[in-house]
Every structure is written in structure tokens, then in C-alpha cells.
N, C-alpha and C positions, 0 to 999 in steps of 0.2 A: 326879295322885292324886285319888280322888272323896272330896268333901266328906262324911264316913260319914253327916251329919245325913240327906241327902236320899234314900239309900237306903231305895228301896221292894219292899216283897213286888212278886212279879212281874215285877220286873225283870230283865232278862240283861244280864250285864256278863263284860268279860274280868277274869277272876281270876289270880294269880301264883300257883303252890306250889300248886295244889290236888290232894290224896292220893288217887290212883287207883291203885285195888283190883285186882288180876290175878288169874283165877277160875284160873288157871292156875299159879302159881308165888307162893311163900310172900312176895314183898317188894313194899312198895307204891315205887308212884313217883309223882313231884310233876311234875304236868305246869301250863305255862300254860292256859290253857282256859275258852269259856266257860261261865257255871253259869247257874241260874236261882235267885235269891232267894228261900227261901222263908220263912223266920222270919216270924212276926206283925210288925205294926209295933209293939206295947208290947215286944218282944224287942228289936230292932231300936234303937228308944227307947234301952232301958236295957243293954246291952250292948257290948263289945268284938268281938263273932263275930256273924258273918253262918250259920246255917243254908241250904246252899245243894245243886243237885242238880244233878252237870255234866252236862253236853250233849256228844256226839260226831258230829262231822260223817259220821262212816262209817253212813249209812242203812241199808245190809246189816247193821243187827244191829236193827232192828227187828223186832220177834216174838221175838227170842231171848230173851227174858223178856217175861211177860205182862204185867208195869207198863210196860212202854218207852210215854212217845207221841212220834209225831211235832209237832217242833214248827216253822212253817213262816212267819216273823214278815216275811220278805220284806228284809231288813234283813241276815239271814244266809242263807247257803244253809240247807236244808233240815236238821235235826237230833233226833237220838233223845236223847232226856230219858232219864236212867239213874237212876230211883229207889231202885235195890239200890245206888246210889253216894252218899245221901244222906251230907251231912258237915257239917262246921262249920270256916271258913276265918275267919281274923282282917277284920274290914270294911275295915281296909286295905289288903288283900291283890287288894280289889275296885277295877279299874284305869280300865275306861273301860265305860260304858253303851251298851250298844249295841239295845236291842227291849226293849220291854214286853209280854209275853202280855196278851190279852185277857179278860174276865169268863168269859167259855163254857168259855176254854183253862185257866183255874185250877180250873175246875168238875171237868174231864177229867183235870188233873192231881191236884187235891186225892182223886179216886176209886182214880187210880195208885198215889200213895202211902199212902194205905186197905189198897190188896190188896196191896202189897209188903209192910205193915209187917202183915198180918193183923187189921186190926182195920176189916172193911169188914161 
């Protein structure tokens, strides 16, 4: 289990029960999976929930929304960041750390989730 204190923004970690969305059919389902951290760290601080936006290893769905980026941490195989997925997962739900994004790669994702959520 991760010590929630250490949980950092920019981190990717495996997450348990995380609620993925189906563009296609009305029922979510909880998949294990990894996400990427995104909460601040005074959230992070003072909270029970993790702010998090999963990761799919199926790279064929990059472009299929204009927020996806590639993220390529060398640690995992290569994965599309799904900002239309953005959610809130309990920190204990967050299981094992596995890549930290870089300063450039939050720069490219902080612009992602700008134009996903409309406010870029």
C-alpha cells in the first residue's frame, strides 16, 4: 500500500477501482489501471482523494481526442493520457508507483487538460 503522504503531482502509479467512462454504452466500469496524479500538492496535503487522469496502453486511440498525449516514461510501455477521463480516486486506491513525468511533460499535459476542460 503507498504511504498517501508521499504522493506526488506527476506521478503515475497503479490505481485499484478506477471509473472508466464508455463513450459508448451508459455503465461505467472500474478498472485496475495506471493514472497519472494530478491534484496540487496543497490538495494532495489536505485530502482523502487523489485527482487523477488514467492512462491506456492501447496507443491506437491517440488523436481520437484532441487532449490525448503520448506519454512515454520508459518505465511503462508507451500510453495515451485520457484527459476526457479525468476523476477522483481515494489515495489509497493508489497502489504502486511506477514513472514520474517530467517538467516539459506536465507543461504539455497541464495545456491538455486546458483544452479538454475549455478553459485554454
Amino acid at each position: 500500500m503507498t504511504n498517501t503522504k508521499n504522493v506526488k503531482r506527476g506521478e503515475i502509479y497503479w490505481a485499484k477501482d478506477v471509473p472508466t467512462a464508455s463513450g459508448y454504452t451508459e455503465t461505467t466500469v472500474y478498472k485496475n489501471r495506471p493514472v497519472l496524479v494530478y491534484a496540487s500538492q496543497a490538495s494532495l496535503k489536505k485530502s482523502g482523494v487523489s485527482t487523477v487522469i488514467p492512462l491506456t496502453s492501447n496507443v491506437t486511440k491517440l488523436g481520437a481526442v484532441p487532449s490525448h498525449v503520448l506519454i512515454d516514461t520508459g518505465t511503462l510501455k508507451p500510453s495515451v493520457l485520457m484527459p476526457e477521463q479525468i476523476c477522483t480516486v481515494p489515495t489509497l486506491a493508489l497502489t504502486v508507483k511506477v514513472a514520474k513525468v517530467d517538467d516539459r511533460t506536465m507543461t504539455v499535459i497541464d495545456t491538455a487538460v486546458s483544452k479538454q476542460l475549455g478553459i485554454s
